[in-house]
C-alpha positions in Angstrom: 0.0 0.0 0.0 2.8 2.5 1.0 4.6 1.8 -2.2 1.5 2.4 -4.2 0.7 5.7 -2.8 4.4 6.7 -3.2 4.4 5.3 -6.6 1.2 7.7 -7.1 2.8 10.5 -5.6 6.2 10.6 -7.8 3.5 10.4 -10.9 2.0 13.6 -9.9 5.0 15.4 -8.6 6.4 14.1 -12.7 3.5 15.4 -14.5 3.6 18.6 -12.3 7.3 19.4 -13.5 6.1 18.5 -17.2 3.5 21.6 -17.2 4.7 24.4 -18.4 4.9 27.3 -15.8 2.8 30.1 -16.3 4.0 33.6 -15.5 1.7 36.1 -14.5 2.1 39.9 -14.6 0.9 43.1 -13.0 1.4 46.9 -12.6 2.0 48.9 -9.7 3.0 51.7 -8.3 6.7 51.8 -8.2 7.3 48.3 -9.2 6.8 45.6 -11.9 5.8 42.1 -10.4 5.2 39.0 -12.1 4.8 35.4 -10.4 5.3 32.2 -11.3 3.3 29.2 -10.3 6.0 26.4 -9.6 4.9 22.7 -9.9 5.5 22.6 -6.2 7.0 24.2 -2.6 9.6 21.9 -2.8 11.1 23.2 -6.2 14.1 25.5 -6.0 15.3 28.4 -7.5 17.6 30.4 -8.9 17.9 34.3 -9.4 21.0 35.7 -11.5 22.5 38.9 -13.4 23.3 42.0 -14.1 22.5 45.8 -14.6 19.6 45.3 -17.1 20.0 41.1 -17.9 18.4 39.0 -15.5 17.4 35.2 -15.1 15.6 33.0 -13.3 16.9 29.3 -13.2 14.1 26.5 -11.9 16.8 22.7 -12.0 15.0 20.0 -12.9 12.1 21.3 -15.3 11.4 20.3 -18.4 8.8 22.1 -20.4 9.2 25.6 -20.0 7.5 28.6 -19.3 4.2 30.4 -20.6 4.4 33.9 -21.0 2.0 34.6 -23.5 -0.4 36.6 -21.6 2.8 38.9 -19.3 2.3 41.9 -21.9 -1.2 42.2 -22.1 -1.1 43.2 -18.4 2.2 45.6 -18.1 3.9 47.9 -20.5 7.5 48.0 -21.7 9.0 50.0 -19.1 10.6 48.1 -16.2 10.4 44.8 -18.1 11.1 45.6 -21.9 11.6 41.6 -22.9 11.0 38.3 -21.6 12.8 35.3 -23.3 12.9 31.6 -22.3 16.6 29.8 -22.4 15.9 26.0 -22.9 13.3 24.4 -20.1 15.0 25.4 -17.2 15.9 28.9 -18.2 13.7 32.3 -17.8 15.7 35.4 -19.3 14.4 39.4 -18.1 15.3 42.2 -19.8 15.2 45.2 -18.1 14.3 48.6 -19.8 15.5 50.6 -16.7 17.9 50.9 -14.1 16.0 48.6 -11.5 16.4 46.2 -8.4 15.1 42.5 -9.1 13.8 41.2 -6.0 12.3 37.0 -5.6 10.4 35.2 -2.8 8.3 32.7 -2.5 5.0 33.4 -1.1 2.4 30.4 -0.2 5.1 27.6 -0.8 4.5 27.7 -4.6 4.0 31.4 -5.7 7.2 32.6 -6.6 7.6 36.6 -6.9 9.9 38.2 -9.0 9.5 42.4 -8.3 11.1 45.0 -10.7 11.2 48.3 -8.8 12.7 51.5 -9.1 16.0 52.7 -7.3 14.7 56.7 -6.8 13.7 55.7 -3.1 17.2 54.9 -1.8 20.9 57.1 -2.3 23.3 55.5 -3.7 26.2 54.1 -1.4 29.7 55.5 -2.9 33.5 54.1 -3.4 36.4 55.8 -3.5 39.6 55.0 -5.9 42.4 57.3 -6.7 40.4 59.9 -5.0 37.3 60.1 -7.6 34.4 59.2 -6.0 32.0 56.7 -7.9 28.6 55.8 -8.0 27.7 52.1 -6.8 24.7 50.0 -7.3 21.5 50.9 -5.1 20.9 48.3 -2.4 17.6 46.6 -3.0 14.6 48.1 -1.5 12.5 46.2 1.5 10.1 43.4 0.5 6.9 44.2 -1.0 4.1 42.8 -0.1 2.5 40.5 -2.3 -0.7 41.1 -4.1 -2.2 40.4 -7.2 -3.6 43.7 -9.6 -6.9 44.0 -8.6 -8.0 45.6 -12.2 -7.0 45.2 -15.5 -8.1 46.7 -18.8 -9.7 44.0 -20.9 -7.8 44.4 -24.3 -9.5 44.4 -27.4 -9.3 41.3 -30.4 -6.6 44.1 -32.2 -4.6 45.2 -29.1 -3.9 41.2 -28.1 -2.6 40.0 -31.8 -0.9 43.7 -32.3 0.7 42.5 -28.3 1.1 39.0 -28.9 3.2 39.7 -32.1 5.5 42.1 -29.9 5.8 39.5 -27.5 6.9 37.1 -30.0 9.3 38.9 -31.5 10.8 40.1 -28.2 10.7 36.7 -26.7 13.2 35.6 -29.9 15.5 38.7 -29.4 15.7 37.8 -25.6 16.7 34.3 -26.1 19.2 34.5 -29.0 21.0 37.9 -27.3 21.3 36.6 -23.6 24.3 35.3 -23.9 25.7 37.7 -26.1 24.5 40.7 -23.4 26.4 38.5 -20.7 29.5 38.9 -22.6 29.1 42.5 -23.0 28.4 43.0 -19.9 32.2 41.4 -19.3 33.4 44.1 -21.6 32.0 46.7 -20.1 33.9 45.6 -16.9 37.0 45.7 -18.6 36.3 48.9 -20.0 35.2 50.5 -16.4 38.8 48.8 -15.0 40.5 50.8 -17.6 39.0 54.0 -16.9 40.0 53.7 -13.4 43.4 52.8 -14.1 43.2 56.1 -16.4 41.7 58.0 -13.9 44.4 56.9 -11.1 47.1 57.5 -13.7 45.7 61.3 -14.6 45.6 61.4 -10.5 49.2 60.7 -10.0 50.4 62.7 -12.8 48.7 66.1 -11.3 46.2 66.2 -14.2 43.1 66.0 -12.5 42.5 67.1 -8.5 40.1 65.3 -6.0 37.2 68.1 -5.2 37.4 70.3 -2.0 35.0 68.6 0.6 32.7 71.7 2.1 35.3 72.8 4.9 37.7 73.7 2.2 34.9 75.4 -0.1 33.5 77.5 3.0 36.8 79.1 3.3 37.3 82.5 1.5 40.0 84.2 -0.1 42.1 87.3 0.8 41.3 90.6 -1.1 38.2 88.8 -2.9 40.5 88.6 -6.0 40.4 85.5 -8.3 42.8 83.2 -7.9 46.1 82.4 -10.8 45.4 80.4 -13.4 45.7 76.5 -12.0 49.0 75.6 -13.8 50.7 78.5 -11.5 48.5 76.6 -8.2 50.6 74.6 -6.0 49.4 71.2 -4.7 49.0 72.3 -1.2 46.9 75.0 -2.4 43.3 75.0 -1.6 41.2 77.1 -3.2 37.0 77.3 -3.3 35.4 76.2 -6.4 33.0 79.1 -6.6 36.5 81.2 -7.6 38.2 78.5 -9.8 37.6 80.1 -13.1 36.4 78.0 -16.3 38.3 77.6 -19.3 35.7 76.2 -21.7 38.2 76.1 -24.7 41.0 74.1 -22.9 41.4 70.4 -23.3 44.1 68.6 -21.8 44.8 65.5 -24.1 47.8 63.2 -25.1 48.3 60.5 -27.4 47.4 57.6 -24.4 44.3 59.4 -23.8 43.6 59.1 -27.2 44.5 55.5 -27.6 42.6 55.3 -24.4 39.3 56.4 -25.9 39.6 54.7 -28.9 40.0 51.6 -27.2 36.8 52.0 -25.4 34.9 53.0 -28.3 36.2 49.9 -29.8 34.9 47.6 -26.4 31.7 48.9 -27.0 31.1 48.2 -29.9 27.5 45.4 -29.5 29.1 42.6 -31.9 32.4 42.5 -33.3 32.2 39.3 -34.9 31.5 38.7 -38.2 29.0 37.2 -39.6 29.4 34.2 -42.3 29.0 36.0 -45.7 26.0 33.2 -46.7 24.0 34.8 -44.4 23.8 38.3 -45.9 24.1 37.1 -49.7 20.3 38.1 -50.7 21.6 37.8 -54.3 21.3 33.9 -53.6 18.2 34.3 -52.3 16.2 33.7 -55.5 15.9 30.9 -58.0 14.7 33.2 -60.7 10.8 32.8 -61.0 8.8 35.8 -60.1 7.6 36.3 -56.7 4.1 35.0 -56.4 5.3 31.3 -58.0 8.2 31.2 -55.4 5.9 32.3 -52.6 3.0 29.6 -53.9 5.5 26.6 -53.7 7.1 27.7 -50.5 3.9 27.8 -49.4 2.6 24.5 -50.2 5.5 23.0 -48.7 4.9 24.6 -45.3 3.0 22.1 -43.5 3.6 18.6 -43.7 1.8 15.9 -42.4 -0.4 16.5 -39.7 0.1 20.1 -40.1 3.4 19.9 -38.6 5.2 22.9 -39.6 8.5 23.0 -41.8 10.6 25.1 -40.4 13.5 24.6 -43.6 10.9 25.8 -45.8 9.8 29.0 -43.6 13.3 30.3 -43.5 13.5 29.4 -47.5 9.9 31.5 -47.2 11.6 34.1 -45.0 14.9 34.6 -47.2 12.8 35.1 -50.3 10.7 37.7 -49.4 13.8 39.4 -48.0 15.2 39.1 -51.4 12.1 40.9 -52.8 12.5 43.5 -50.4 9.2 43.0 -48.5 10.8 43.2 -44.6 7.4 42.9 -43.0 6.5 39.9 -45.0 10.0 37.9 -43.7 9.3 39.3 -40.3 6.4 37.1 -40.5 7.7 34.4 -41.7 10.3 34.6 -39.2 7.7 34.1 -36.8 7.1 30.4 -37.6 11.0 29.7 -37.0 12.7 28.7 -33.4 15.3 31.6 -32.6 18.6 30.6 -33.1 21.3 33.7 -34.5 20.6 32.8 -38.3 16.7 34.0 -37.7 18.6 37.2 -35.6 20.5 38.0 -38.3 17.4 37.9 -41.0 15.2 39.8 -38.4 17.9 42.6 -38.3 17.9 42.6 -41.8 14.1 43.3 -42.1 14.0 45.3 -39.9 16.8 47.5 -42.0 15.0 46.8 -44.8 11.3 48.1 -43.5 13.5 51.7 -42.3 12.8 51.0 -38.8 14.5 52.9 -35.9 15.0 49.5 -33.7 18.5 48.4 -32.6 20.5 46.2 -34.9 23.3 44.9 -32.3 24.9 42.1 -34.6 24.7 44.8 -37.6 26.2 47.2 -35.8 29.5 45.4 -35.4 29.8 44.8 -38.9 31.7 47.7 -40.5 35.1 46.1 -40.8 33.8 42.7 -42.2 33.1 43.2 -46.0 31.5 40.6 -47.8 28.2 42.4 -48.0 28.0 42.7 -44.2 29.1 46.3 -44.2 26.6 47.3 -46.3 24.2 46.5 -43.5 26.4 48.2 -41.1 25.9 51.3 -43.1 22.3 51.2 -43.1 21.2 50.1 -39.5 23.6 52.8 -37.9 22.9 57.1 -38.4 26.1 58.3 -37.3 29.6 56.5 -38.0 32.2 56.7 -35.5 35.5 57.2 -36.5 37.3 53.6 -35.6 34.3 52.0 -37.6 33.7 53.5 -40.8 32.8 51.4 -43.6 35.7 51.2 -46.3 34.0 52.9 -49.2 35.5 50.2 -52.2 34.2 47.4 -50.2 30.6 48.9 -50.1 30.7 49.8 -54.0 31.6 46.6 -54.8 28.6 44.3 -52.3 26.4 46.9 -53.5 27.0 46.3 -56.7 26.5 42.7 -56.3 22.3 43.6 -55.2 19.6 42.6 -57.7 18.8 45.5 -59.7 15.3 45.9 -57.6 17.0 46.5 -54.0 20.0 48.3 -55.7 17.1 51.2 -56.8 15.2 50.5 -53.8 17.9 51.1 -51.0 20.2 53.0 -53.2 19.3 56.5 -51.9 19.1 55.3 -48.4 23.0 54.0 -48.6 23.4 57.6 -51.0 22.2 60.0 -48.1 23.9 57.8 -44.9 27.3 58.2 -47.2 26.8 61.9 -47.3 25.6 62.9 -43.8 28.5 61.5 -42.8 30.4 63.2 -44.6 31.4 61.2 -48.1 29.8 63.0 -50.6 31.5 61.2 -53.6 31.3 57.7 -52.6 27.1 59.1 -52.2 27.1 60.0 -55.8 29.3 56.6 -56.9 26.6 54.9 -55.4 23.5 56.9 -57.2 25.3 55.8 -60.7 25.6 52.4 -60.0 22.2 52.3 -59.2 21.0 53.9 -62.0 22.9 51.8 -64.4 20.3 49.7 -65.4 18.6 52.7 -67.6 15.2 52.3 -66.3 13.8 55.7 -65.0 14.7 56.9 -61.9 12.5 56.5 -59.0 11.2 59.8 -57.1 13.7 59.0 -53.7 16.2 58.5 -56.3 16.2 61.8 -58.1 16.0 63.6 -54.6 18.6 61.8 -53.4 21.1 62.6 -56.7 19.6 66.2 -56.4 20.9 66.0 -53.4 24.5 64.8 -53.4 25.3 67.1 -56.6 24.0 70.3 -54.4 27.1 71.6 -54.1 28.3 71.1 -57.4 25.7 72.8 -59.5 22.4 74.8 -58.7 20.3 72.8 -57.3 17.4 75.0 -56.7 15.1 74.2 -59.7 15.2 70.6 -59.8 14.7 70.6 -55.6 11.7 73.1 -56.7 10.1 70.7 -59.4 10.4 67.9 -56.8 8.2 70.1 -54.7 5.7 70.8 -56.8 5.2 66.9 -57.9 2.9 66.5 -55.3 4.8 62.9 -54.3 6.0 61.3 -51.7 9.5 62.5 -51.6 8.2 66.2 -52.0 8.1 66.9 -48.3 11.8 66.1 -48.1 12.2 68.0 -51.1 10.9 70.6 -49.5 13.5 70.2 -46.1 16.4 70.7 -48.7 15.5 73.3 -50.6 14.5 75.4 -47.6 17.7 74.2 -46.3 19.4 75.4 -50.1 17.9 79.1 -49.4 19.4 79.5 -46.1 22.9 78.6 -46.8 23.1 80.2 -49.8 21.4 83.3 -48.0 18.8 83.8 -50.6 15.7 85.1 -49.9 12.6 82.5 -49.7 9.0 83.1 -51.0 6.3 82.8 -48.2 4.1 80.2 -50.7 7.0 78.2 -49.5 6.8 79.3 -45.9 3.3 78.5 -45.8 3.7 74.9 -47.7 5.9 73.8 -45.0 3.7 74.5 -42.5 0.8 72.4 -44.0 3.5 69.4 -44.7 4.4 70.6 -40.7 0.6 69.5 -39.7 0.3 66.4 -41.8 3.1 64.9 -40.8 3.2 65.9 -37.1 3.1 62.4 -35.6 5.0 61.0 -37.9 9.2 60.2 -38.1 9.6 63.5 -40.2 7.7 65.6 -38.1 10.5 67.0 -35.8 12.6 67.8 -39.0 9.6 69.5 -40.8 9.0 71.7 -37.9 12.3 72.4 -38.0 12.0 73.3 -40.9 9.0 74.9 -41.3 10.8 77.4 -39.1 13.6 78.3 -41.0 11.0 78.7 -43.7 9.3 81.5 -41.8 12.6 83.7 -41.1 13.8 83.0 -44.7 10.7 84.4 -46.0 11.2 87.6 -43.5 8.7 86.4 -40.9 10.4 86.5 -37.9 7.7 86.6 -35.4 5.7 83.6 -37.0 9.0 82.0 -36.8 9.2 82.2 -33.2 5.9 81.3 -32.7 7.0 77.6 -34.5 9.7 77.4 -31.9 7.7 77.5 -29.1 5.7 74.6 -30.7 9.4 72.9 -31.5 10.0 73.3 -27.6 6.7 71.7 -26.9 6.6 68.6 -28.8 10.3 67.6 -29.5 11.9 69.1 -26.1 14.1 72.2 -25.2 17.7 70.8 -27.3 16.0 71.4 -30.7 14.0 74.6 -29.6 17.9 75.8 -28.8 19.1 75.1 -31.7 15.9 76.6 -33.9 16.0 79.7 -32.3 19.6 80.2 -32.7 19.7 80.1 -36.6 16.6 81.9 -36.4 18.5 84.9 -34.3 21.4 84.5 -37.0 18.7 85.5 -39.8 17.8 87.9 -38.0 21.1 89.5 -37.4 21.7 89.2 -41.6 18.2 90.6 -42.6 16.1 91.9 -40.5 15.7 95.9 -39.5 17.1 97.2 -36.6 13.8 98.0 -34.5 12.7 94.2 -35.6 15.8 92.9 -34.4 16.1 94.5 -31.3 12.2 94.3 -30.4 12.5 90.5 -30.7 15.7 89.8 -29.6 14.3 91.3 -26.1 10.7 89.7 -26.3 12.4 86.5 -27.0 14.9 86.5 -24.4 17.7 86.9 -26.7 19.5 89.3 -24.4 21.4 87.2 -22.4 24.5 85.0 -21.9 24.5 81.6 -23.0 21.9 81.7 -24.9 22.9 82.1 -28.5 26.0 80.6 -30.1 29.1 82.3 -30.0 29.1 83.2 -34.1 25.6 84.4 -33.7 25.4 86.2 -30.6 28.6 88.4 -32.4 26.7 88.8 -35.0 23.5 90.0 -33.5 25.8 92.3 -31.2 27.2 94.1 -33.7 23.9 94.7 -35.5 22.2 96.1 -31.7 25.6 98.2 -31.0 25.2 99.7 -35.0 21.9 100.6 -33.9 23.2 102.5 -30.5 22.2 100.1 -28.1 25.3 98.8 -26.7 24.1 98.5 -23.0 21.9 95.6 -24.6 24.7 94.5 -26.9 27.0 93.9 -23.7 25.5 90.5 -22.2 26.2 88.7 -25.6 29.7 89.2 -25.9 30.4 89.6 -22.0 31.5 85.8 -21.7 34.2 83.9 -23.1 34.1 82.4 -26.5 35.4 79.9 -29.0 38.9 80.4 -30.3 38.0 80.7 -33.9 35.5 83.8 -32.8 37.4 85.3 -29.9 39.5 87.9 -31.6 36.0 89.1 -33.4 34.5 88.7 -29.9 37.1 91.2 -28.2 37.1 93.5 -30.9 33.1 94.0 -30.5 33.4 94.2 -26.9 36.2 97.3 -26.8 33.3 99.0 -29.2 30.6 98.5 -26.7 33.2 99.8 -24.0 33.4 102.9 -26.0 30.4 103.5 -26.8 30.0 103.2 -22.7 32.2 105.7 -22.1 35.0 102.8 -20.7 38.2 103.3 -22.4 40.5 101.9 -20.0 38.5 98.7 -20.1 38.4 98.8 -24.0 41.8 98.5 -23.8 42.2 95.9 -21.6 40.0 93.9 -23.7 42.3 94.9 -26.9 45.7 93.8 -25.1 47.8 92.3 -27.3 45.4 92.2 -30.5 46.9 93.4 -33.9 45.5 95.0 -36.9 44.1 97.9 -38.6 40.7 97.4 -36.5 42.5 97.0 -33.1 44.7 100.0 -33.9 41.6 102.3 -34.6 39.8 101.1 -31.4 43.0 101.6 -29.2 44.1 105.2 -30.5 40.1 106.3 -29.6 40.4 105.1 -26.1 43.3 106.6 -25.7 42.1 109.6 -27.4 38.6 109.4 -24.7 41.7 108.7 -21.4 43.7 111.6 -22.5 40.8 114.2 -21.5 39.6 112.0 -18.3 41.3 111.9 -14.3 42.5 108.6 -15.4 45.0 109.5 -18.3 48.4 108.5 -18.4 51.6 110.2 -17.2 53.6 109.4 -20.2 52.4 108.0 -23.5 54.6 105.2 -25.4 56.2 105.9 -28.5 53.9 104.5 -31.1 56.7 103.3 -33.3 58.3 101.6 -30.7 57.4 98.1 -30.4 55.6 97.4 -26.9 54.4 93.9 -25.2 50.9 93.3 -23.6 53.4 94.1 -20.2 54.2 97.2 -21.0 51.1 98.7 -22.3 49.3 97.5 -19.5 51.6 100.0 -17.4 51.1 103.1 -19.1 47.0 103.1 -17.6 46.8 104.1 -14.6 49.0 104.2 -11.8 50.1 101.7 -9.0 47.5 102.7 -6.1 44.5 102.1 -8.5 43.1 98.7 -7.4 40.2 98.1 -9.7 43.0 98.0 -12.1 44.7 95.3 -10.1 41.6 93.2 -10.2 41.1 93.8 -13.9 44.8 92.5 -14.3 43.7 90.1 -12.4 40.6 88.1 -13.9 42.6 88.8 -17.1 45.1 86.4 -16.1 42.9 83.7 -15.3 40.9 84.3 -18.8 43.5 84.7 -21.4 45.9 81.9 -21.5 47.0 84.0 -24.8 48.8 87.3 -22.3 49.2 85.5 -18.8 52.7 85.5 -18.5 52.7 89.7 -20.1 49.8 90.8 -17.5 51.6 88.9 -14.6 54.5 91.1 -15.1 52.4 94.2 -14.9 50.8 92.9 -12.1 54.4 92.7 -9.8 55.2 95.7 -11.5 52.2 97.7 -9.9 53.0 95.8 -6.4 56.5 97.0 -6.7 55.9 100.3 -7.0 53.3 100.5 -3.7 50.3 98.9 -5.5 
């Protein structure tokens, strides 16, 4: 009897651990929690990972895990994937920084909670002196409870879900191991950033930062402090007076080496792939498309509907060679994961133009073979260390059927010339318009395009426009784009078009561009105000970075067209007037235009504040003017210390000029034919008891590295002599 009902008992506890286990989901506040059902209290666990790859291990069982309902319950937030590793294996993927918590709760509930680390500061670490961040301790238990509502999705919203699922499910379980082992590399790479960091420490490059006992202290005299080269390490001085050198970068070849290196390490998947695997040309046995897809189809399902999956992957590669992405995707769907069916979702996914990441694609710009081509598709922007060669891509791309050569041939055209390969963009439009059919609408753009700079471009972008197809809202983009570069005037039918392409395609990809653009289109036409009313819309929708960047080329069309009163009205409605917030080249520009007028107590906040070498000398020249015009000579020649030119000379003999009737003239002038350093000149204004002076002198030497060592001189000189 006892054997029997142990016998019985085994039999359950067997068929129990050959169910699969069902996860359940729900949504609260803070926290993501799903639970598991295991087959029994005795059945152990196992919780692993790291940063945003987790898994959960249950030894011993054999059928898996359903998640198909997990999605239908929570969004993509905490938990962006779910994958399942073989029977035993459960893999998370996590689209936040979060703490993954398990218990068990009723002997054979297990809970798995996903919450947020906001609640808790982050413990710290010191090496070298640099103080890092560290991981979050794990919050206190939750308690357990199931979500007591839940939207009841529509027919629609479950397939549109279960498809996501699906194809998150597949990512999940081919990539775990691959975001394991770049999660390794990212050690390595945080290991040699500290060693970097340590070395930079020892070599007096960088400084640990004053704790608050240091930065309460104040210095003597209220004067800035030297420049930190001239700082010795005992020194201690508050950060509030350490002055900021926004042009300086300290760099050697290691660093550089250094970075590269990293760059390199972080790259998603440096392998590549087997050239079979990207060779669409082979894709094909020559038939058309619908007597391909009928036979595939036919051989599908085999007896008792069991599915083929040889012949879905056949199915999948062929409408890949047709081009139709969505259609493979599909296909791909019948197919167990495994990285051949990664590397064909990549590539419809490419193909289809979606923004979604490609992380074996990515790694691919070395590799040749066709792979690169990919590579140059899937990513925007090329880094430096992994650009595609250009004779490599001419000649895969040249090995396309003549259908994907004219389909993706303008897409491969523009990526070559926004990143900066114009003539490898145009090699590319000829070979695929070899064939002699006639070119498509996105190829004639795009050729439009690449020649831009080589002839006018205007009319062709124009007739584009007008064509009323699809590419004629792009068209649009570069021709507005044409106008304002070449600084020619733009017709407000234009203006207006924009703005109508602007509302039609507001939720779509192009939308942030067309605003963009249907800004520029205002101030090119002359309207300046209706342009500003577009970048407040731009700051709205697509966030505060592009508004920035709007409004400055707006401000520069303004300083090169508009009237004085429009200019200066705006420029103050707008908030225009201040520091920081035009661009260096612009904010001259627009401070000349307000000082022409005979503002220059408005024009002084835009060029008050340092700027970038390549403008600085413009920069100092427009701020002696508006210290003229203030009636401040002596400080208009401070700020023209050691300039040369016909400008500067003007500028300096009319403060002098302005100091020669004033309490503050000089006691002796220099000889204007003798040659004279920034020391020297320095010494002839004013005399030694005049402290502002002193100050000046002072914040000059922690400003310009261009005069340090001449005003340093002047300043002992003026101490000597009982300053």
């Amino acid at each position: 009897m006892r054997s029997l009902v142990a016998a019985i008992w085994i039999t359950l506890a067997s068929a129990a651990m050959a169910q699969p286990i069902v996860v359940k989901s729900g949504e609260h506040d803070g926290f993501t929690r799903l639970v598991l059902t295991l087959p029994s209290a005795d059945t152990e666990y196992e919780l692993r990972g790291v940063d945003t790859t987790w898994q959960v291990i249950i030894p011993g069982h054999t059928n898996s895990f359903d998640t198909s309902s997990v999605f239908q319950r929570i969004p993509r937030t905490r938990l962006a994937a779910l994958g399942v590793s073989g029977a035993e294996g459960l893999d998370l993927g996590l689209g936040c920084d979060c703490d993954v918590k398990a218990f068990r709760h009723a002997g054979t509930h297990l809970v798995i909670d996903i919450s947020e680390r906001s609640g808790e500061a982050p413990r710290s670490k010191e090496l070298a002196g640099f103080v890092l961040g560290a991981r979050v301790d794990p919050p206190a238990s939750l308690r357990f409870q199931f979500q007591s509502q839940t939207a009841v999705p529509t027919v629609a919203d479950t397939a549109e879900r279960t498809k996501d699922v699906a194809m998150a499910d597949r990512v999940s379980q081919v990539g775990f191991q691959e975001k394991m082992e770049r999660q390794l590399r990212v050690s390595e790479v945080q290991k040699i950033v500290l060693d970097g960091l340590a070395r930079a420490g020892t070599s007096g490059l960088l400084r640990v930062k004053p704790t608050v006992a240091t930065e309460s202290k104040s210095l003597k005299n209220d004067i800035a402090p030297p420049h930190p080269s001239t700082v010795e390490p005992d020194d201690e001085i508050p950060v509030r007076h350490r002055p900021v050198f926004p042009n300086v970068k300290v760099e050697n070849s290691v660093d550089r080496a250094l970075r590269e290196q990293v760059a390199r390490m972080q790259v998603p998947d440096t392998t590549c792939i087997d050239p079979d695997l990207v060779d669409i040309a082979k894709w094909s046995d020559g038939r058309s498309l619908a007597r391909q897809v009928a036979a595939l189809n036919a051989e599908l399902t085999g007896e008792f509907d069991h599915l083929n999956d040889a012949v879905a992957l056949r199915l999948s590669k062929t409408y890949l060679f047709f081009g139709l992405g969505q259609e493979a995707l599909a296909a791909l769907n019948l197919v167990p994961a495994s990285r051949e069916t990664a590397i064909l979702t990549e590539l419809a996914t490419v193909l289809e133009g979606r923004n979604e990441a490609t992380p074996i694609l990515t790694g691919q710009a070395r590799c040749g073979d066709g792979a690169d081509i990919w590579f140059a598709l899937a990513v925007d922007q090329w880094p430096e260390y992994a650009r595609p060669a250009a004779d490599s891509i001419l000649r895969g791309f040249s090995r396309l059927p003549d259908h994907l050569r004219t389909y993706l041939g303008p897409r491969l055209a523009d990526r070559f010339r926004a990143n900066g390969d114009p003539e490898t963009s145009r090699s590319i439009l000829r070979i695929a318009m070899r064939d002699g059919s006639e070119p498509t609408p996105e190829m004639q753009l795009s050729s439009v395009v690449a020649n831009i700079d080589a002839h006018h471009a205007g009319d062709k972008l124009q007739s584009l426009v007008t064509s009323d197809q699809s590419v004629s809202p792009k068209a649009l983009m570069h021709l507005i784009e044409n106008h304002v570069r070449s600084k020619k005037p733009l017709g407000a039918d234009l203006a207006e078009l924009a703005g109508a392409y602007a509302v039609e395609f507001q939720k779509t990809e192009m939308g942030p561009e067309l605003r963009k653009s249907h800004a520029l289109a205002r101030a090119a036409s002359g309207q300046f105000r209706q342009a500003f009313f577009v970048v407040r819309d731009i700051e709205a929708r697509d966030g505060s970075v592009a508004a920035r960047q709007v409004r400055d080329r707006i401000a520069f069309l303004m300083g090169q067209h508009a009237d004085e009163f429009e200019l200066l009205s705006l420029a103050v409605s707008e908030g225009l007037l201040h520091p920081n917030v035009l661009s260096d080249v612009t904010a001259n520009l627009v401070a000349k235009r307000i000082l022409g007028a005979g503002f220059a107590k408005a024009a002084w906040p835009l060029v008050s504040g340092p700027a970038a070498a390549h403008v600085m000398r413009e920069r100092r020249i427009i701020r002696a003017q508006v210290r003229l015009a203030l009636e401040e000579p002596d400080q208009a020649l401070v700020d023209l210390l050691g300039l040369s030119g016909e400008d500067a000379d003007i500028l300096r003999r009319m403060a002098r000029k302005k100091l020669t009737g004033s309490d503050n003239a000089p006691r002796t002038w220099p000889d204007e034919n003798r040659p004279q350093n920034g020391a020297e000149e320095f010494a002839d204004i004013g005399d030694g008891s005049d402290q502002p002076s002193l100050q000046l002198l002072r914040a000059l030497v922690d400003n310009s590295g261009i005069f340090r060592k001449d005003a340093a001189k002047a300043i002992e000189a003026a101490k000597a002599s009982g300053g």
